[in-house]
C-alpha positions in Angstrom: 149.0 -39.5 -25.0 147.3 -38.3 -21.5 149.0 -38.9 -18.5 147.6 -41.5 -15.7 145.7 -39.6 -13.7 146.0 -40.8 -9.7 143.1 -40.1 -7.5 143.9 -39.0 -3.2 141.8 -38.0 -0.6 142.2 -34.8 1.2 141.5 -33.9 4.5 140.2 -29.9 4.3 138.8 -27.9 6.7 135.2 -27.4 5.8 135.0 -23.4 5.9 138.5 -23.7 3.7 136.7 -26.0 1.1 133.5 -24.2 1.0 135.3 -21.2 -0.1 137.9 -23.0 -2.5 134.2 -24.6 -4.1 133.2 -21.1 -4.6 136.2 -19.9 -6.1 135.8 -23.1 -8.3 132.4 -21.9 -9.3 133.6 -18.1 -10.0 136.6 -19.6 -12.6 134.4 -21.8 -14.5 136.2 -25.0 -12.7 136.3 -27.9 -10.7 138.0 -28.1 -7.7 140.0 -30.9 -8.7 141.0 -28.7 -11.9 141.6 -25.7 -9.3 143.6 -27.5 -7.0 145.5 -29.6 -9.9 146.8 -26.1 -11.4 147.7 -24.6 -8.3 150.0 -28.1 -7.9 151.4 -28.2 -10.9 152.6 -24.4 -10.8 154.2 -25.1 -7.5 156.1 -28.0 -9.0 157.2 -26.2 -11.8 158.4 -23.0 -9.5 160.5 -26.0 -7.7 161.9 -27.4 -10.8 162.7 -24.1 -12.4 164.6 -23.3 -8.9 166.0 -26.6 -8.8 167.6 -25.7 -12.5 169.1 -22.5 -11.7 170.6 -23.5 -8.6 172.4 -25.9 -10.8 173.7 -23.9 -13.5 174.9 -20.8 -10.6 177.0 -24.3 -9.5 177.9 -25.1 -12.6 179.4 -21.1 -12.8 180.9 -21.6 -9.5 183.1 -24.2 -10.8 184.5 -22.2 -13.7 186.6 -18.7 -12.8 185.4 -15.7 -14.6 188.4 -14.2 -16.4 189.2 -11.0 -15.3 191.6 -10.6 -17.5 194.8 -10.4 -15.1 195.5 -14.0 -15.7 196.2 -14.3 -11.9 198.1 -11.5 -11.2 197.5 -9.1 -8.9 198.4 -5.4 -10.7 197.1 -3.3 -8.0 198.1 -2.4 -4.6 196.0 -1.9 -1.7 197.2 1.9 -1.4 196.7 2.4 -5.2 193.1 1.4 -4.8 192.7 3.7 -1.8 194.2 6.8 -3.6 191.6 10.1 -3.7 
């Protein structure tokens, strides 16, 4: 099934538009289909962000075992030993 399709009108400069129409023209498109791609990557670089930033919070919540089980078994001067 296709989804609805919702027309707008744009305001664009006219020097901007008559070189988005040629670069329409040189990829075998429409403008519409031009500026519909460029769109929809945008929204899915947001929603892929949007995703990430959610699981690195999901991490945040859970400690990463280090193995010590909450102990410290170092001291600062054992650490700075050469």
């Amino acid at each position: 099934m296709k989804e609805p399709i919702q027309n707008i009108t744009l305001s664009i400069p006219k020097p901007v538009l008559r070189k988005v129409k040629i670069l329409a023209v040189e990829r075998q498109t429409s403008v519409s289909a031009l500026l519909t791609g460029l769109l929809e990557e945008i929204v899915e670089r947001e929603d892929a962000y949007a995703a990430a930033r959610e699981r690195a919070l999901v991490r945040l919540t859970r400690p990463v075992n280090l193995g010590t089980r909450g102990r410290v078994t170092w001291t600062r001067e054992s650490l700075h030993e050469r």
